[in-house]
C-alpha positions in Angstrom: 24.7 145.3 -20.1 23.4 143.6 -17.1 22.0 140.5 -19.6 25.5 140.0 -20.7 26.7 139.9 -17.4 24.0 137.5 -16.0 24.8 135.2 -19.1 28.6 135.1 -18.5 27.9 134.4 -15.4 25.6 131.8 -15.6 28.1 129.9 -18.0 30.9 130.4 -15.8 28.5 128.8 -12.8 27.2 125.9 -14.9 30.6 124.9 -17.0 32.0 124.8 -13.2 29.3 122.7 -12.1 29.9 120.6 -14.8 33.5 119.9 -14.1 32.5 119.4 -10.4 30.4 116.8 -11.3 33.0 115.1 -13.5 35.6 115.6 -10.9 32.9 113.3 -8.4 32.0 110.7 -11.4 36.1 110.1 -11.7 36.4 110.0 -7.6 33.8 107.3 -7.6 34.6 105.5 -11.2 38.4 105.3 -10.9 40.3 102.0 -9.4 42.9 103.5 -7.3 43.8 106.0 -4.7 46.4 107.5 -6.9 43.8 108.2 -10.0 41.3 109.3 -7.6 43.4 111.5 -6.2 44.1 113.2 -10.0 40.2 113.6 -10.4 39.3 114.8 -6.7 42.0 118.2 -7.2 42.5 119.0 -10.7 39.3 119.6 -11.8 37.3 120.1 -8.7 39.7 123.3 -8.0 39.0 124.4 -11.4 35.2 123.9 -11.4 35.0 125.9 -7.3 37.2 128.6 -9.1 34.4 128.8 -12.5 31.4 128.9 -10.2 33.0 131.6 -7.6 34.3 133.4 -10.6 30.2 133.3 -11.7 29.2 134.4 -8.4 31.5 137.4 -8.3 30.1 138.8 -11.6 26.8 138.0 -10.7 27.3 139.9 -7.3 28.5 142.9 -8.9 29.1 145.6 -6.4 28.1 143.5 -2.9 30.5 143.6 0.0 30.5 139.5 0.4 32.7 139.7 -3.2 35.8 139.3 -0.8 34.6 136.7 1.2 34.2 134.5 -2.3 37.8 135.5 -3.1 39.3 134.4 -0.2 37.5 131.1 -0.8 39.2 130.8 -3.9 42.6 131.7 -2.6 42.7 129.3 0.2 41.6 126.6 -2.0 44.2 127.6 -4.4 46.5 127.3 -1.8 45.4 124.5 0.4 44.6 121.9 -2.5 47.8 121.1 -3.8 49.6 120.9 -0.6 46.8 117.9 0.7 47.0 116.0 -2.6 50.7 116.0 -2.1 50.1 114.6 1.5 47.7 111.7 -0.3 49.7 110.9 -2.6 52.5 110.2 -0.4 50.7 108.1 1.8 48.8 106.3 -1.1 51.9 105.7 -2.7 53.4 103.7 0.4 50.6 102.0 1.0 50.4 100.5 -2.4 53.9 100.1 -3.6 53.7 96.6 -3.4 51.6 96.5 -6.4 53.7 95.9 -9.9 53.6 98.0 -12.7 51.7 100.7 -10.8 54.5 103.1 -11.8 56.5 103.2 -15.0 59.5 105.3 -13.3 59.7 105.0 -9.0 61.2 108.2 -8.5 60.5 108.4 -4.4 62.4 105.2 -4.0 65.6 106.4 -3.6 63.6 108.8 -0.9 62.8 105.1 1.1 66.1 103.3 0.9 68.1 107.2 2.9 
């Protein structure tokens, strides 16, 4: 039992490497502040979530278990309230460019 346990976990630390990785290749490759944004939160949450998830199972039984989950939570929490803030500001510091957005929904927000 403790093989299948150590393998799960292993996956579930190296598929969220993997989409850490990708998250940091989109945050250098992309153009913008907006597209980074969409590749720094999206999957860099999900890939801390897969490699804590990993850690739990592969600390079976230790104490520091809760410390990982709490980790998890603020992150959970805390990640989609600062892309929020970024995307705000990103999005009034480059509204002067045309054609950035098919539908300007926060402009009725600007002209109140």
């Amino acid at each position: 039992m403790n093989l299948v346990l150590d393998i799960v976990s292993g996956f579930f630390i190296l598929v969220g490497a993997i989409l850490a990785f990708t998250a940091a290749i989109g945050v250098v490759r992309f153009p913008d502040t907006l597209s980074r944004m969409h590749a720094a939160s999206k999957p860099q949450v999900v890939g801390l979530l897969s490699v804590l998830i990993g850690a739990i199972i592969s600390l079976r039984g230790n104490v520091d278990i809760w410390m990982l989950v709490l980790v998890g939570m603020f992150t959970v929490l805390t990640a989609p309230v600062i892309a929020h803030a970024v995307g705000r500001v990103a999005y009034r510091e480059q509204r002067g460019r045309d054609g950035l957005f098919a539908i300007n929904e926060m402009e009725k927000d600007e002209k109140k």
